[in-house]
C-alpha positions in Angstrom: 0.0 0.0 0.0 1.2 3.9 -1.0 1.0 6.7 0.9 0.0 9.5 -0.7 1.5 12.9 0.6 0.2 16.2 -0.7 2.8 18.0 -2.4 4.1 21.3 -0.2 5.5 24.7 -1.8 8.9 25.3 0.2 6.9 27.9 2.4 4.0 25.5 3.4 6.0 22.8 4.3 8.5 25.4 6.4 5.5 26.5 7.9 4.0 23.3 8.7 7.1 22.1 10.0 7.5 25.2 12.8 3.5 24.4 13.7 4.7 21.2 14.5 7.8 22.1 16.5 5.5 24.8 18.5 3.3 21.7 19.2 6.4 19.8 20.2 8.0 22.6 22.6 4.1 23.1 24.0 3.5 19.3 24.5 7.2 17.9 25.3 9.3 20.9 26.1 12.7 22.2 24.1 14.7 18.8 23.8 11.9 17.1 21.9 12.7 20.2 19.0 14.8 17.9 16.8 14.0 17.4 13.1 13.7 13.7 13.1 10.5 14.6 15.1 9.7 17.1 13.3 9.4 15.8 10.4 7.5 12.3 11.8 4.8 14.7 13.3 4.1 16.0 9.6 5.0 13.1 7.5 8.2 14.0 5.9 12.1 12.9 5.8 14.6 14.3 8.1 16.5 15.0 4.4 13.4 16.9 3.6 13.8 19.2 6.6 17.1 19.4 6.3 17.1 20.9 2.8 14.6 23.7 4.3 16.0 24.0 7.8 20.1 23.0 7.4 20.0 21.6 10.9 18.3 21.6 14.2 19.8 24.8 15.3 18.4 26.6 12.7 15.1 24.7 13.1 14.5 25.4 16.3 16.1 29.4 15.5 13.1 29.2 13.0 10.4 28.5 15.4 11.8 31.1 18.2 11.9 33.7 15.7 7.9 32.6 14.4 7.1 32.8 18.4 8.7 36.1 18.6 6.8 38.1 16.0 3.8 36.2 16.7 3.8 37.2 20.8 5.5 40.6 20.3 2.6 41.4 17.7 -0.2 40.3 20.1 1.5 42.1 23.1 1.9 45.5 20.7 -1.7 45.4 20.1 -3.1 44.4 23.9 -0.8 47.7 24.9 -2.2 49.8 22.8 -5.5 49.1 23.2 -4.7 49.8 27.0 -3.4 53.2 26.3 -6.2 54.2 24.4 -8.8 52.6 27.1 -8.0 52.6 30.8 -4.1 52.2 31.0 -4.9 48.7 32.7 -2.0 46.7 32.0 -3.7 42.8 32.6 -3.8 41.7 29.3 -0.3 42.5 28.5 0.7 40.8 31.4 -1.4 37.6 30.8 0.0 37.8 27.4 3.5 38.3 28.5 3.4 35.7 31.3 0.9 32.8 28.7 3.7 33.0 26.1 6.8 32.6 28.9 4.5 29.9 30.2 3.9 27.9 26.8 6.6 27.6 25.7 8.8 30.8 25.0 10.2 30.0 28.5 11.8 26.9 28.7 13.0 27.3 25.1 15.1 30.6 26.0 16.5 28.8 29.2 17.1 25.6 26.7 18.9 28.0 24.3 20.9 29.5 27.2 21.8 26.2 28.8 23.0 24.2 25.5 25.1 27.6 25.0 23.4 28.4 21.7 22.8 31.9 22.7 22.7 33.5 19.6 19.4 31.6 18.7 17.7 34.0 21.0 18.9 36.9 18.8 15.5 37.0 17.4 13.3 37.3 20.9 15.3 39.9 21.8 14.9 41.8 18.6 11.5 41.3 18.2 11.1 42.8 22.1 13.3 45.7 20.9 11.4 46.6 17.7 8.1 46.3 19.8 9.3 48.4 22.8 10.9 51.3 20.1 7.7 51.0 18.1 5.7 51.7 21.8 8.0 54.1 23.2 7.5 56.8 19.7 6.0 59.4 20.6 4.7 58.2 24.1 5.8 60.1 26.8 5.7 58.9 30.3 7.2 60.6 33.1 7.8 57.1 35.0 9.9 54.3 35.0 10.9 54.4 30.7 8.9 51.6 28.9 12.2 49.8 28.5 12.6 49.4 32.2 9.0 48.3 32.3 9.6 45.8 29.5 12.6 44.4 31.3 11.3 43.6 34.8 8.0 42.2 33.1 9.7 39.9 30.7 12.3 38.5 33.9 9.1 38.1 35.8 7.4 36.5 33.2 10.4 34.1 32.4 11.4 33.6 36.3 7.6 32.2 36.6 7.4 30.4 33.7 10.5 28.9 34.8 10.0 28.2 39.1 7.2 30.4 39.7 4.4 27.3 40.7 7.0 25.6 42.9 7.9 29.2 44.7 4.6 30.1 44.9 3.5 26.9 46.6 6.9 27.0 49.3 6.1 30.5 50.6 2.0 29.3 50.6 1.0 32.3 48.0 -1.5 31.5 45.6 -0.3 30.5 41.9 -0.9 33.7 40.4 1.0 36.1 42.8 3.9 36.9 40.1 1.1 38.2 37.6 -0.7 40.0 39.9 2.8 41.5 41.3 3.6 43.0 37.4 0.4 44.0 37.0 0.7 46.3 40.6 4.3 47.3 39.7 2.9 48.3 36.2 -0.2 50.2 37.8 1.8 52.0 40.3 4.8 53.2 38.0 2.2 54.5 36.0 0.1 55.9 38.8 3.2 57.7 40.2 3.8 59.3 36.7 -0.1 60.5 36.6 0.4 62.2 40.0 
């Protein structure tokens, strides 16, 4: 018996492979990132992902860069809608801490650990093009947005990473560290309103 696999332009079938390593990092966590199952998850060769990918490394440099734009996007929008409306900084915050927590997380601290730091060049750009973009022609007599951006995102990461286990040693409820960005965020923003 054939199988009969529907042919993919170059795009589509990079595309369907980074769906499937998101749905690897999500289900299995960073190490399970590697193109053999890659390409078993969508029914193609580890030759045919290495044509479009070269290796692992720039597989899994791919799918950080796909998360990046796609999260920085989202966040952009949810902090301008809270400009415009009532400054409430919750759903950036949910949106920060979600994406640390599904993934983004423990496939920076991955990154880090296996010393392939470079492949978090594109996280960090993304988070730099978002937080220029936010900062133009926004003034705020506060803490600068950059300093905002940076203690939410190591917040954000540092919970993804230990904040159920710290949370449950010091008896505070699970969602402390999100409520504890979203006061920091309301009060340097407060103290620049007063």
């Amino acid at each position: 018996m054939s199988i009969i696999r529907k042919r993919l332009s170059p795009e589509e079938s990079r595309e369907a492979a980074i769906e499937a390593a998101r749905a690897l990092l999500v289900e299995e966590g960073p190490q399970a990132v590697t193109l053999k199952a890659v390409a078993a998850r969508i029914g193609r060769t580890h030759a045919n992902l290495l044509h479009h990918f070269g290796s692992a490394a720039d597989l899994q440099r791919a799918l950080i860069k796909h998360l990046a734009d796609k999260i920085t996007a989202q966040i952009g929008a949810a902090a301008k809608r809270a400009r415009e409306t009532d400054q409430n900084p919750r759903e950036v915050v949910d949106m920060t801490f979600d994406a640390f927590a599904r993934g983004a997380g423990a496939m920076a601290s991955w990154m880090i650990l296996t010393g392939n730091q470079d492949a978090l060049d594109p996280i960090l750009e993304a988070i730099h093009n978002l937080v220029e973009e936010l900062s133009e022609g926004h003034r705020h007599d506060g803490p600068s947005i950059h300093e905002e951006t940076l203690q939410l995102v190591l917040t954000a990461l540092g919970d993804a990473l230990l904040g159920g286990p710290m949370a449950k040693a010091l008896g505070l409820p699970r969602e402390k560290a999100r409520e504890l960005a979203v006061n920091a965020l309301m009060a340097s923003h407060r103290g620049a309103d007063a």
